[in-house]
C-alpha positions, 0 to 999 in steps of 0.5 A, a space after each residue: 563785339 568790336 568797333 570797326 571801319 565803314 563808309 559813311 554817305 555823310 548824312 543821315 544814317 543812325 547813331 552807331 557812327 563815331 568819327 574815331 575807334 576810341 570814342 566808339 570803344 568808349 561808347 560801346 565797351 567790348 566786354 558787356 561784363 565791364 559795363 556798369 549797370 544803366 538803368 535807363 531813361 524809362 520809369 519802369 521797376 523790372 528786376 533784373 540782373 548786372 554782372 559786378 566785374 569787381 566782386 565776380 557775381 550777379 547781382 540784382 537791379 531794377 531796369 526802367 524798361 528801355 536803353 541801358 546797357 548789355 550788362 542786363 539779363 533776365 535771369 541769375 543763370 543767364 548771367 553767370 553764363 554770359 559773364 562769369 569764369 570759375 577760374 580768371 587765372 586759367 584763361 587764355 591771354 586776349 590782346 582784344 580787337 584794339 590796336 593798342 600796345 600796352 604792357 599787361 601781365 597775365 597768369 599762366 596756370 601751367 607755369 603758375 607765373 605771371 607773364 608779360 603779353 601786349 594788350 590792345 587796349 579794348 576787350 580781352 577777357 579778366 586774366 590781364 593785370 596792369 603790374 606782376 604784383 597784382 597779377 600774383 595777388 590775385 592768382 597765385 598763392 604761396 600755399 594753395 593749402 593755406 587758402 579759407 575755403 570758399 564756397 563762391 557766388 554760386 547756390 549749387 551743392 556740390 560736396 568737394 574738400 579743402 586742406 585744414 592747414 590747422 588740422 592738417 588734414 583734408 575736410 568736406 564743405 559744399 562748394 557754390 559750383 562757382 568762383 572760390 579759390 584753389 584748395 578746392 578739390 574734387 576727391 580727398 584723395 586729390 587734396 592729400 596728394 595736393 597737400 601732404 600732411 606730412 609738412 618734413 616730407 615735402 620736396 624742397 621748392 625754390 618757389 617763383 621768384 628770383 631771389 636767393 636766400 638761404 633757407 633749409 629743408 629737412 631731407 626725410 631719406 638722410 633724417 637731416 636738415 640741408 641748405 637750399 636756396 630760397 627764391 623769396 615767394 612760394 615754395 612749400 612748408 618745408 622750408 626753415 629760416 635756421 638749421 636749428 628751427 628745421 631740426 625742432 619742426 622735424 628731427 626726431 634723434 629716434 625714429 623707432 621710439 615713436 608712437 605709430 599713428 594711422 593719420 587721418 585717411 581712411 585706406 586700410 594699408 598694412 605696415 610695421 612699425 617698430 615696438 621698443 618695449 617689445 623690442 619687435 616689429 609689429 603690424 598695425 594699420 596705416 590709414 594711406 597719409 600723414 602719420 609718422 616715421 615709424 611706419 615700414 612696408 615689411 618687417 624686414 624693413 623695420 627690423 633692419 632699421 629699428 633692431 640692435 641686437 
């Protein structure tokens, strides 16, 4: 799928001759899951199928019969095959056939930025963005956990769970089997580890940009609120714009008054938790997420933390 040199005998010959590679590239584009759906010079009504770039789905047309373009399939499938990624942000960066130089911005899923690479100016694949800012609004979230769930442009029926950033738990929904976005995961277990519930015991995250604003976190270990500095974009929940917001959101002046809580998860973990109308440290079971601070691994645990005598 490029345009490439030959020797012409000078007549003749077919239409597959162009004097220059830009206007072969602008007659034939590389990428057939660009083109725009062409009907064609016949009067025929088949239906068949386009691949819309824009919205990342087939959708139907009718073909007239002849000419046209290979952004048409027979088939739904055949074209999702042909055409659609899951992911855009997980593909590799393609410079494409072309000789051009163009400064274009692809997102690196390992590193979750957006980076520089030199685009070639023809073919390539849909992980290329022409600025930072439009490479990070379409890949890169601030919270994944904060994303709608979306169940793409697929029909399959595939159970997966998304994070309810309301409920603040992780919840079933049936995925498409394509497209969508990245709180999809596979087991609840994933979301959980994903998307702590528990918003006061994130680690603290600087986030990708450069930025230094001062922000604070709430250290769960020292049971206080720290300065960090902010980069500006992403990061987590944890994450307070004043000391006193941080110590509203997560400070509880005692742990061992609080009411024990099982969370949302469906483990059977034993812990302790600590009675102050009994003024004794008692078992109860702990679902494996979410929950509070008045949750121990022993009683030994519990007592050297919560018991005065």
């Amino acid at each position: 799928m490029s345009c490439q040199l030959f020797t012409y005998g000078g007549c003749k010959g077919n239409q597959n001759n162009f004097k220059t590679e830009k206007e072969c590239v602008q007659k034939c584009p590389e990428e057939v899951c660009e083109q725009t759906p062409e009907i064609g010079p016949c009067h025929a009504t088949i239906p068949r199928y386009f691949y819309n770039s824009p919205s990342m789905s087939c959708q139907l047309f009718t073909y007239g019969g002849c000419g046209g373009n290979q952004n048409n399939f027979k088939t739904e499938k055949k074209c999702m095959q042909r055409c659609h990624t899951d992911e855009v942000c997980e593909q590799t960066p393609e410079i494409g056939p072309c000789e051009a130089y163009f400064p274009r911005y692809f997102y690196n899923s390992s590193s979750m930025s957006c980076q520089l690479f030199t685009y070639g100016g023809c073919g390539g694949n849909q992980n290329n963005f022409k600025t930072e800012k439009e490479c990070m609004q379409r890949c890169h979230t601030d919270e994944v956990c904060e994303q709608t769930p979306e169940i793409g442009q697929c029909r399959a029926y595939v159970p997966r769970y998304f994070y309810n950033s309301s409920s603040m738990s992780c919840q079933l929904f049936t995925y498409g089997g394509c497209g969508g976005n990245q709180n999809n995961f596979k087991t609840e277990k994933e979301c959980m580890q994903k998307c702590p519930e528990e918003v006061c015991e994130q680690t603290p995250k600087i986030g990708l940009c450069h930025a230094t604003i001062p922000r604070y976190f709430y250290n769960s270990p020292s049971m206080s609120c720290q300065l960090f500095i902010y980069g500006g974009c992403g990061g987590n929940q944890n994450n307070f714009k004043t000391e006193k917001e941080c110590v509203q959101e997560c400070h509880t002046d005692e742990v061992c008054e609080q009411t024990p809580k099982k969370g949302p998860c469906h483990a059977y973990v034993q812990r302790y938790f600590y009675n102050s109308s009994s003024r004794s440290c008692q078992l109860f079971i702990y679902g494996g997420c979410k929950g509070n601070q008045n949750n121990f691994k022993t009683e030994k645990e519990c007592m050297q933390r919560c018991h005065t005598k």
